[in-house]
N, C-alpha and C positions, 0 to 999 in steps of 0.2 A: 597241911592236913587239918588244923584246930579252923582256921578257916575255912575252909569245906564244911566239916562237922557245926560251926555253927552258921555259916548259910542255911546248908538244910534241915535244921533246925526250925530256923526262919521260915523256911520256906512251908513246912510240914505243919508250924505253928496254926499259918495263913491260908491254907488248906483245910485246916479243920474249923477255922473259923470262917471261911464263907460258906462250908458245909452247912454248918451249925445254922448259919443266917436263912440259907435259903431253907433248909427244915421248917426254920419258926414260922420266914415269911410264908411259903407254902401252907402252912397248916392254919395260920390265922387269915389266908384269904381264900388259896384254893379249895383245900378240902373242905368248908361248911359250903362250898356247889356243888360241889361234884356231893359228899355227903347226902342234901337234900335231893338232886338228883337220881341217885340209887336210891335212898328210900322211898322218893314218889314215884319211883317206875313201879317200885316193889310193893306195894303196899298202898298208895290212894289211886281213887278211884274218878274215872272221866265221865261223865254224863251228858248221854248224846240226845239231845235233842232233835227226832227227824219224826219222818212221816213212816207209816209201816210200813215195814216191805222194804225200805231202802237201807241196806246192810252197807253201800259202798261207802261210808267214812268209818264202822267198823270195819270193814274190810281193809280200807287203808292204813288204820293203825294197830291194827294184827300182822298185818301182810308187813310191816316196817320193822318186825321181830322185837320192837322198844317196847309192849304192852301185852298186858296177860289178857285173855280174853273173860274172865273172873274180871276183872278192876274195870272193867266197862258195863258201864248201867243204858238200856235205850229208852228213852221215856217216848213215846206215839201221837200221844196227846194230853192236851193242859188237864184234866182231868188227874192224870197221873202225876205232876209234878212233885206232890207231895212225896215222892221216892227221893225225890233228888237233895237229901236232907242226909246228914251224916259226919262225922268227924275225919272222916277220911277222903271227903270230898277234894280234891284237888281244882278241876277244871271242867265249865261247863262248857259243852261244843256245842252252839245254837245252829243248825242248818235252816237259816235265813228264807227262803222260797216255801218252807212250809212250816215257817213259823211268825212270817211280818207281820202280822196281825198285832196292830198297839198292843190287843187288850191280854195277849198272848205272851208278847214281849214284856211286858208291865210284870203277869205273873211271876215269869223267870227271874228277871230284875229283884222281885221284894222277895226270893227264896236265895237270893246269891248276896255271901256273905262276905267282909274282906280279905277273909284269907282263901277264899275262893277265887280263880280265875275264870275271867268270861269272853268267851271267842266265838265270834257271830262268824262262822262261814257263810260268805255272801259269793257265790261263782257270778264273773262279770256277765254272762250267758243268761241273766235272771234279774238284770238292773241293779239297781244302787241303793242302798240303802236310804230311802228319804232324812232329809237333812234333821226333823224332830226327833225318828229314831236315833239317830248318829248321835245327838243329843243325849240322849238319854243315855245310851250305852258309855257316853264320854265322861259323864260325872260317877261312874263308879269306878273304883279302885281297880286294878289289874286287869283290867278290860281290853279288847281290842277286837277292831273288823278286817278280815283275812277276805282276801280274793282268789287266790291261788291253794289250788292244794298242797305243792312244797312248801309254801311258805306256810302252812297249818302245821304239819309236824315239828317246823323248826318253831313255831309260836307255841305249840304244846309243851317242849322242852326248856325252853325257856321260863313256862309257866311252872311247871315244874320243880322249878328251882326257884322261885324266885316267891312260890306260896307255901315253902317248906317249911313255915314257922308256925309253932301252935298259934291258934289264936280265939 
């Protein structure tokens, strides 16, 4: 019986201390993601770069239930850029076909900051982004060019979490 008693013991010890471990490990890696995460759903804000009138990549990340329709900014033309300025900026969404223009992309570029993410939606249906542009987009921080529209939600998410840091 004293043998029993102190197996489980043991046993009960070793149970609470891998508990205990995966707690800490969990909380010192998982949750500051999932953390920023929920606060950039909640709380910053996407700015969409399109042409007017064309709602369909607000519509796709409304329609995807991950975003409030408040935390999306649509800017039409460079003239307005100047909106896309804010502490709660999260992620700029460039839709590429009505905005290749250097001198367009240039602007967006010197208004994106590093804790800002930048995502040139480029659909392969509308060519390729020329190799200078690619350039350019490539030497700023948190940047990238998306072809696909699933893989723009999942690059939004990811942006998300990964520009959760003041800065």
């Amino acid at each position: 019986m004293e043998m029993e008693n102190a197996l489980s013991n043991i046993y009960h010890v070793v149970v609470i201390l891998t508990f205990l471990s995966g707690v800490i490990k969990w909380k010192g890696s998982i949750f500051p993601a999932i953390f920023r995460l929920g606060q950039g759903l909640a709380k910053r804000k996407i700015v969409i770069f399109s042409e007017k009138g064309n709602n369909s990549l607000r519509t796709l990340l409304t329609d995807s239930g991950l975003f409030k329709e408040k935390n999306i900014i649509e800017i039409t033309s460079d003239g307005d850029i100047g909106r896309a300025e804010g502490t709660s900026i999260a992620v700029f969404l460039v839709y590429w076909p009505t905005w290749k223009e250097d001198a367009k992309l240039d602007a967006i570029l010197a208004k994106k900051l590093d804790n800002y993410s930048l995502i040139v939606y480029a659909p392969s249906e509308h060519g390729q982004l020329p190799h200078e542009q690619m350039q350019k987009v490539s030497k700023h921080r948190n940047s990238t060019v998306v072809n696909f529209r699933g893989r723009l939600l999942t690059d939004i998410l990811a942006s998300m979490m990964t520009t959760g840091y003041r800065g």
